[in-house]
N, C-alpha and C positions, 0 to 999 in steps of 0.2 A: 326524127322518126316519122313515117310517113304514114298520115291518116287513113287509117284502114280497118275491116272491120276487128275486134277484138276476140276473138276465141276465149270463154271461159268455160273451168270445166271444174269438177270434184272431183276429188281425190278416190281412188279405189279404197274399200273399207280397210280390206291388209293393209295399203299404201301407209294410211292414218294412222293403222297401229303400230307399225312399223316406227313410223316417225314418230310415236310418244318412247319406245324404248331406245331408241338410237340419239332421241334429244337428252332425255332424261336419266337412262341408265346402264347405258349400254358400255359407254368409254367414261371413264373415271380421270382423263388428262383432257379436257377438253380441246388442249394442244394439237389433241387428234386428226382433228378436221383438215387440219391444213397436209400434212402426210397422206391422207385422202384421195387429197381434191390434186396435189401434184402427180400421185402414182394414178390416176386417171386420166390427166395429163399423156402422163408418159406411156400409158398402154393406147392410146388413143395415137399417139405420135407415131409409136410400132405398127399398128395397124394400115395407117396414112404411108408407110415404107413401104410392108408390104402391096399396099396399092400401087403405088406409083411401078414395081416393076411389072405387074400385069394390067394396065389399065391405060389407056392413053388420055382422056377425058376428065382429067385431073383437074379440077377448078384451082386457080392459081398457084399452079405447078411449080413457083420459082422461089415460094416462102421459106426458109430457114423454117427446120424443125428444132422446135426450142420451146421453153417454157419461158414465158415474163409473168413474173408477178411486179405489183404495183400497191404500195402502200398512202395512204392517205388521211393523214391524222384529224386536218381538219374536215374532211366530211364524213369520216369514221366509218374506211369502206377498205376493203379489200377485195385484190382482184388477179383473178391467176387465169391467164392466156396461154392456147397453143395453136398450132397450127398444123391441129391435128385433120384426124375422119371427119369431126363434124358429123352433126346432125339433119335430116328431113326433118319435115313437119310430123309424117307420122312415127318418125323415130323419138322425137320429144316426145308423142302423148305416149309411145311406150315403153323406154327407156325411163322416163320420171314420170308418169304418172300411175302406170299400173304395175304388177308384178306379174309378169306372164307365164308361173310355176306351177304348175299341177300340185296340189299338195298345200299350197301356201296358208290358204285357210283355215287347215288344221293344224298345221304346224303351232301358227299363231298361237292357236287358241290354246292350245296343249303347253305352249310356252306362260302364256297367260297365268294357268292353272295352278302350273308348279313355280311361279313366283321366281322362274332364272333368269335372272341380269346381266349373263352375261355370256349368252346363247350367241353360237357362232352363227347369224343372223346376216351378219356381211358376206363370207367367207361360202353361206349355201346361197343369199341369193342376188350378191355383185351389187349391194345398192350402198355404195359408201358415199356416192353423191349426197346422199341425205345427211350426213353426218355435217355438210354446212352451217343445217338451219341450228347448231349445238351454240354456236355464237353470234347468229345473223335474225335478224326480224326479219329479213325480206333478201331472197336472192332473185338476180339476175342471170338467165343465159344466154347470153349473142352467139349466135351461130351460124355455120355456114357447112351444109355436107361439100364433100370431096367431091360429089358427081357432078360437074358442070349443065347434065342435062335437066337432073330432078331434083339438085339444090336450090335454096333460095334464104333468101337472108331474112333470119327470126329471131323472137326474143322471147324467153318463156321468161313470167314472173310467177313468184309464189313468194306466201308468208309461213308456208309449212305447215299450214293448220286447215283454212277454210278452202283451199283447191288449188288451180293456177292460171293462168291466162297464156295464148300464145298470140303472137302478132306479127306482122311484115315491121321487118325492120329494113335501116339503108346501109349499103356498104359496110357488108358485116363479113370479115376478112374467112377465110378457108380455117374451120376447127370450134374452137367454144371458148368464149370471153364469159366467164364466172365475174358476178359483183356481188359482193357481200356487203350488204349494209347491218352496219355490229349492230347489237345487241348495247343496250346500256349494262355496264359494268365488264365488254369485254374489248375498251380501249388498245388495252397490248397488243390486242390483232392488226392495230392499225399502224403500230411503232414500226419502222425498219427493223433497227436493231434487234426487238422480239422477233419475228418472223426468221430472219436471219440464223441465229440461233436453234431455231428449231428446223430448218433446211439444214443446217449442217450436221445433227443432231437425226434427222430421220431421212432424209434424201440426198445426201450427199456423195452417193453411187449410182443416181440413175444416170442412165445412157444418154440420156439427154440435157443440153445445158439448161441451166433455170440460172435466169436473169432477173435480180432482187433489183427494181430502181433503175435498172441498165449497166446493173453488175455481175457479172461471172460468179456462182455464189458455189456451185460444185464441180472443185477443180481436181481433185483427186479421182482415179480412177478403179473398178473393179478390177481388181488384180486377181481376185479370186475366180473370175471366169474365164480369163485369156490360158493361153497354152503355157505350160511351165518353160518352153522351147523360146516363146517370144518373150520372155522377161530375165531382166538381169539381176545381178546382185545384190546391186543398186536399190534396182526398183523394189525388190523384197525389200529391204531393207529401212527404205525410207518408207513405205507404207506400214512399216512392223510402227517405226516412231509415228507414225500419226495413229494407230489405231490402239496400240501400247501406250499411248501418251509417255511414249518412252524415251531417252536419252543415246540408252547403249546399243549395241548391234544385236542381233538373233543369235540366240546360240546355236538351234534348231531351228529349220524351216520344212512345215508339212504341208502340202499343196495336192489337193486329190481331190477325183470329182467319183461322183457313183449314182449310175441309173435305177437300180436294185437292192435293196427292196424302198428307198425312197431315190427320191429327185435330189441329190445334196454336189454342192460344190463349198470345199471347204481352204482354209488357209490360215496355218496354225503357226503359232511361233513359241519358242522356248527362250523368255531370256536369259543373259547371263547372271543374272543376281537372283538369290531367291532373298527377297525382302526382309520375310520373316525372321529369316536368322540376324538381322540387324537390331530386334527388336523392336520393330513398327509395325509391330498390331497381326493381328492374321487377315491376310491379302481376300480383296472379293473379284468376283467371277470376272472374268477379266476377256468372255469372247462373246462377242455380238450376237444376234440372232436375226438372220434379214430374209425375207421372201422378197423374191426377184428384184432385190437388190433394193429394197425398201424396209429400212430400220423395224424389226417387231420389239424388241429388246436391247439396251443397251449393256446389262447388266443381267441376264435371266441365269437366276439360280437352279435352276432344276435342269438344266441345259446340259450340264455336264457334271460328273460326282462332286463332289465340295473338295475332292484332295485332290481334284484338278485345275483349283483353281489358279494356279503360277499360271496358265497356258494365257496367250494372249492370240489376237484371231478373230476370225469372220468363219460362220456357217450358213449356209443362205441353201434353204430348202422351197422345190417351188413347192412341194406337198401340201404345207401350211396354209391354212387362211389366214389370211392381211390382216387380221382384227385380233387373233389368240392375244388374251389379256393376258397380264401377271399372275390375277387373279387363278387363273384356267391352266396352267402352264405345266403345274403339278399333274397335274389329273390328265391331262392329253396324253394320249395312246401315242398321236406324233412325236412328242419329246420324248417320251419314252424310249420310241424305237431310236431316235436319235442319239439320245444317250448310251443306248447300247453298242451303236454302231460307230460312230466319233469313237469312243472308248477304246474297243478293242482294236477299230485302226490306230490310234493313237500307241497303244503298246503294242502293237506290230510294228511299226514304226520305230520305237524306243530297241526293240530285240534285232530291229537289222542295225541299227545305227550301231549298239554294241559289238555287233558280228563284225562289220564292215570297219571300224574304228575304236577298239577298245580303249586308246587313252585317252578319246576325246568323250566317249560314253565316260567312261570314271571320273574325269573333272564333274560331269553332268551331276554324275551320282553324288560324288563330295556334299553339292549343293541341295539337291533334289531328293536325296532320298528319304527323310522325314515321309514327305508326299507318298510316296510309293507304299511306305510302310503303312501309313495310316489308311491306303488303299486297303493293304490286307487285311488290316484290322476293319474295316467296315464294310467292305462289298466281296461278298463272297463268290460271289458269280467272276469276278474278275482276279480270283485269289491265287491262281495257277499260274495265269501271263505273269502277272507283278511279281511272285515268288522266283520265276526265271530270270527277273529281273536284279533279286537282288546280290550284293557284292560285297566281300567281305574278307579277313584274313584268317585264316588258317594256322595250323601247329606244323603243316605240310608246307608253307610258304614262309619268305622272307618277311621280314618287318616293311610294312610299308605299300607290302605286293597283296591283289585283292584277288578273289577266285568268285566260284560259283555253285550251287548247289548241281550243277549239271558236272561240271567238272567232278567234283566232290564225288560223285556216283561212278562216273567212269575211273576215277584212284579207287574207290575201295575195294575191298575182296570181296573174291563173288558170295560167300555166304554173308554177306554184312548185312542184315535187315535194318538196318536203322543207321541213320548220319546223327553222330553226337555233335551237341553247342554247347558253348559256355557262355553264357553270361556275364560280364563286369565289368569295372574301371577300365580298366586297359588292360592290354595286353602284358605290360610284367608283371602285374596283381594276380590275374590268370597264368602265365605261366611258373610264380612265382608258390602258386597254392600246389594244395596237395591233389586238387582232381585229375590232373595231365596224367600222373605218373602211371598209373595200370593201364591208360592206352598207350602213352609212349612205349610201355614197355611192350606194347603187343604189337605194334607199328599202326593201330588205329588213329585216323586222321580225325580231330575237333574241330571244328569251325568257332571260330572266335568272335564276338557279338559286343562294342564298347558303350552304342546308343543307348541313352536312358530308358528311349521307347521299347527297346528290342524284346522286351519282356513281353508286351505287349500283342510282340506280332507273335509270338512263339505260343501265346496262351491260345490264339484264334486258329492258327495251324498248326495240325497235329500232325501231316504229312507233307511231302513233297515227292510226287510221281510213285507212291504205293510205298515209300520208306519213312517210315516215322520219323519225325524229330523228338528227339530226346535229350535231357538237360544230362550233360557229364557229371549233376554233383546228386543226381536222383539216390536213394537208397536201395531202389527195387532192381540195380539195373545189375546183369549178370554175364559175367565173364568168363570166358575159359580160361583153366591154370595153365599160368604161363611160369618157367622157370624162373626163380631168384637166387641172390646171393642171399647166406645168412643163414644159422640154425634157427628156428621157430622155436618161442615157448610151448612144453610140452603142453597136448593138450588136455589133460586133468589141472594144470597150473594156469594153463590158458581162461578153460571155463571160471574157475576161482576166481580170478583176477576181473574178470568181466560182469561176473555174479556181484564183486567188493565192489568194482568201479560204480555201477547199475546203482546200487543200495545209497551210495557215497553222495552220487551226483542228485537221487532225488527225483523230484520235478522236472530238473534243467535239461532231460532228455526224455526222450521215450522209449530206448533201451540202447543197449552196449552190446557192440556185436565184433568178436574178428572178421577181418576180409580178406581179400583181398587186391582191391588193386591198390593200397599203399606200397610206396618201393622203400622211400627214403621217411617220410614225414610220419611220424607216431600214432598220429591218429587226424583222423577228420571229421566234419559236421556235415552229415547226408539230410539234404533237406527230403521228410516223406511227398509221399506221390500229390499231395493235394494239397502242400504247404506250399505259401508263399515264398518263394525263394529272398535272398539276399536284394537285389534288382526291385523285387514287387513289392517288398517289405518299403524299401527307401521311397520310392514314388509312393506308396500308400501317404507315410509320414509328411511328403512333402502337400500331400493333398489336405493333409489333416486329418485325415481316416484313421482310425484304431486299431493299432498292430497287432495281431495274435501273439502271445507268448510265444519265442522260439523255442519248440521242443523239437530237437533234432534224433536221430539215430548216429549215436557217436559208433564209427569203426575204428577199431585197435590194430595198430601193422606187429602181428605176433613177433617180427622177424627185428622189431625194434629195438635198441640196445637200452631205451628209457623206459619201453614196454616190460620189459626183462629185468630191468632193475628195481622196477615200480614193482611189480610182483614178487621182488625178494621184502622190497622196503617196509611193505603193510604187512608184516608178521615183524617186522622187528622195530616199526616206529610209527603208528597208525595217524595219528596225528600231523605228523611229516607226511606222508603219503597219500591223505587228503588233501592238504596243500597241494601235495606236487597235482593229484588226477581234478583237482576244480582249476589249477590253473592250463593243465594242458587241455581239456574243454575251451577255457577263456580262450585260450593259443587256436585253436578250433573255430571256434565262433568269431573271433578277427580276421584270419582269414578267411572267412567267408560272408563276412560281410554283414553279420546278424548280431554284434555285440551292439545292443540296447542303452546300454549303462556302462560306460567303460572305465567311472568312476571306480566300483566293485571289481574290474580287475586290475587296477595299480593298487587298489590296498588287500587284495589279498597275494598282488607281487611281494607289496613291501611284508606281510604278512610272514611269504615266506622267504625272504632276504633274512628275515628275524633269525627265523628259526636256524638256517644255514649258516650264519655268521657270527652266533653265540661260542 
């Protein structure tokens, strides 16, 4: 170094303050620093680009733009080079030593006051530089400006605390040579191996190479900002497995970029497996969060809904400050909007791919639809895209063949206010029961629901495009008479038999009513408007939650020939005819999926097997 005078100087009082919260409380991974000091690197390098095409007078014009870092255990230093802009002499004293923002001083103080640690302080005023002194007692800066005429080769030092010195230094290359001398107790910064890790972990997409040792350390490239034109199948692909930390291929590839209302370029994938159903555990957030191509997040929750978390991917917004913590992630207005916007292109996305490819959307769905569903049930803002979304079979469709609530609207007739569902086991439980029959018989179409959850999503939506959803086994729900076969109990013998049934049953209902939509089946169990159906009852149980007593509204098919007998039987054997009406209840409440105790209907079978076989 060549003996010359030494420049010392004190810190700006901001400067000082600044550097007690950026050392002490600002970044909670102290890992931080290094993500830093490379992403100024690299913006430093872009800049030195842009020079070179308008500039002729380029000091050492022939350098490789590139980052080295250099680790050093036994003098327990670190050291990240470019050969970038480069520094003046008066750009040192005001690049690191002052803050030249209008405002700063209050800001401060006002930050001071309220005791926030975690004030996006990098992100308003570009000084991540400081984030060195987090693990360093003493940095070093070798530098050299770009400008051949008004550069010169210097060294600024600081301890971070009492000011800094600049000096003439020799043969100090074109950019800024960074030396970190650690701190005691932050050795790791000095390992390869550490350092490394965390280059591939937070830098491992910038544009420029970063050479760990005189290694190639980030080999992969930003695939999320090239043209979708210049990338193959391939490259999707292999990028999905490095970022997916994944095995299989993409199911789905979303690739989009958008100026308005943020700065976003995005790159999403769908794999083929949804994990969860394998039984390993519920999956976590699984899409990165990068500003200009520099790691904010590996893993940030608040990024995208929670029942989006299958998706795998990169979003890299320039909007964001470089510093948004964990902590802060929730609460930014930026994620926010992000959230919103990812989202809804995300099922925009989902509703072409089904238009465009129906059997390759319903594999998707097989696996995926859990997620969608649990969309509806929680985010109501997004309740309409995902309900267009969902698929399902029909009393109008084959076994096996799925529809849609779009479809569903354009089959019904035009007076139909409302698309009825069933709820259950499957599909021959359901068609098997007595609810089908008064729509079959009127040509109304059910939509058929076998998910456990499906109760779920039908309890949060009450509509779909201005027609309600309505449960087929409801009690309140009202039909026009439609012709049958079969003479009907008169109805003076009707009311009677309903008044007896009513009195007989007790409790175990909440009244006995003829109807009509039975065709064939004697009687049914109408769950009322605000009971638990069959479906919500089971999942309660399964939760361990306390079932309400099933009090149902039993309907009687007048037109029944056990209806009809049953109403001879109770004036000539009352005892027999309680038998028979607690077990066609029991026969009632099995098929529908609300017997409780089904000990109490095999003995009051065998009960009445007795009486029948005497």
């Amino acid at each position: 170094m060549a003996t010359t005078e030494i420049e010392k100087h004190g810190f700006q009082a901001e400067v000082r303050q600044l550097l007690d919260i950026v050392i002490h409380s600002l970044y909670t991974d102290k890992e931080i620093f290094v993500r830093e000091l490379v992403s100024n690197a690299a913006d430093s390098l872009e800049k030195l680009r842009l020079k070179q095409l308008t500039e002729n007078s380029v000091y050492d014009a022939d350098l490789p733009l590139e980052i080295s870092i250099t680790t050093d255990e036994e003098k327990n230093t670190l050291t990240i080079a470019d050969h970038g802009i480069g520094m003046t002499r008066a750009e040192l004293t005001e690049n690191l030593g002052t803050i030249a923002h209008s405002g700063t001083k209050a800001f401060l103080e006002q930050l001071k006051e309220k005791g926030d640690n975690n004030a996006d302080v990098i992100g308003q005023f570009g000084v991540g530089f400081y984030s060195a002194f987090m693990g360093s007692d003493e940095v070093e800066v070798h530098t050299h400006s770009w400008d051949a005429e008004a550069g010169e080769s210097l060294v600024w030092t600081s301890d971070g605390a009492t000011g800094y010195t600049i000096e003439e230094s020799s043969d100090v290359a074109r950019g800024a040579r960074i030396v970190l001398k650690l701190k005691e107790g932050q050795e790791e910064f000095a390992k390869a191996e550490r350092i490394k890790e965390i280059l591939e972990k937070y830098s491992n997409f910038v544009s420029f190479p970063i050479n760990l040792n005189g290694e190639r350390v980030n080999k992969v490239e930003a695939l999320w900002l090239k043209s979708k034109n210049d990338i193959t199948t391939e490259e999707y692909s292999e990028f999905y497995k490095f970022v997916g930390h994944a095995w299989d291929e993409p199911r789905y590839t979303m690739h989009f970029s958008a100026d308005a209302p943020l700065a976003i370029n995005s790159l999403l994938f769908v794999p083929q497996e949804n994990q969860e159903q394998f039984g390993m555990g519920q999956m976590e957030a699984g899409v990165s969060l990068y500003c200009r191509k520099v790691l904010i997040d590996a893993k940030p929750k608040n990024l995208l809904p929670e029942w989006l978390r299958f998706l795998k991917g990169v979003i890299d917004s320039e909007d964001l400050p470089l510093n948004i913590s964990r902590e802060t992630m929730q609460d930014s207005a930026l994620i926010q909007k992000l959230n919103k916007l990812i989202t809804k292109r995300f099922l925009k996305f989902l509703e072409k791919q089904a238009k465009d490819d129906s059997e390759k959307y319903e594999e998707f769905y097989a696996k995926f639809s859990r997620f969608l569903k649990e969309g509806i049930a929680t985010s109501f803002e997004h309740q309409a895209q995902l309900a267009n979304l969902l698929r399902f079979e029909s009393t109008m469709t084959d076994a096996g063949k799925v529809t849609s609530f779009a479809d569903y609207i354009d089959r019904a007739k035009e007076d139909q206010e409302a698309i009825y569902f069933l709820v259950g086991a499957s599909r021959d439980v359901i068609e098997n029961g007595p609810y089908l029959e008064a729509f079959k018989a009127r040509g109304i179409e059910v939509a058929i629901f076998t998910d456990t959850v499906d109760q779920y999503v039908f309890d949060t939506m009450p509509e779909f495009k201005g027609k309600k959803l309505i449960s087929a086994d409801r009690a309140d729900i009202e039909l026009d008479d439609v012709a049958t076969e079969g003479e009907a109990l008169d109805e003076k013998s009707l009311e009677a038999l309903t008044g007896w049934m009513a009195e007989a049953l007790g409790d175990r209902v909440e009244k006995v009513a003829a109807g009509k939509r039975l065709v064939d089946s004697p009687v049914a169990a109408l769950a009322p408007q605000d009971a638990p159906n069959a479906q919500m009852r089971s999942m309660m149980k399964a939760m361990g939650q306390e079932i309400p007593e099933a009090k149902i509204v039993l309907e009687v098919n007048p037109r029944s020939e056990v209806i009809k007998n049953l109403a001879a039987l109770k004036g000539k054997d009352g005892e027999l005819a309680d038998l028979v009406a607690q077990q066609l209840t029991d026969n009632a409440l099995l098929a529908a999926g609300m017997i409780d105790n089904p000990q109490n209907m095999v003995n009051r079978m065998n009960d009445l097997l007795a009486k029948l076989v005497k």
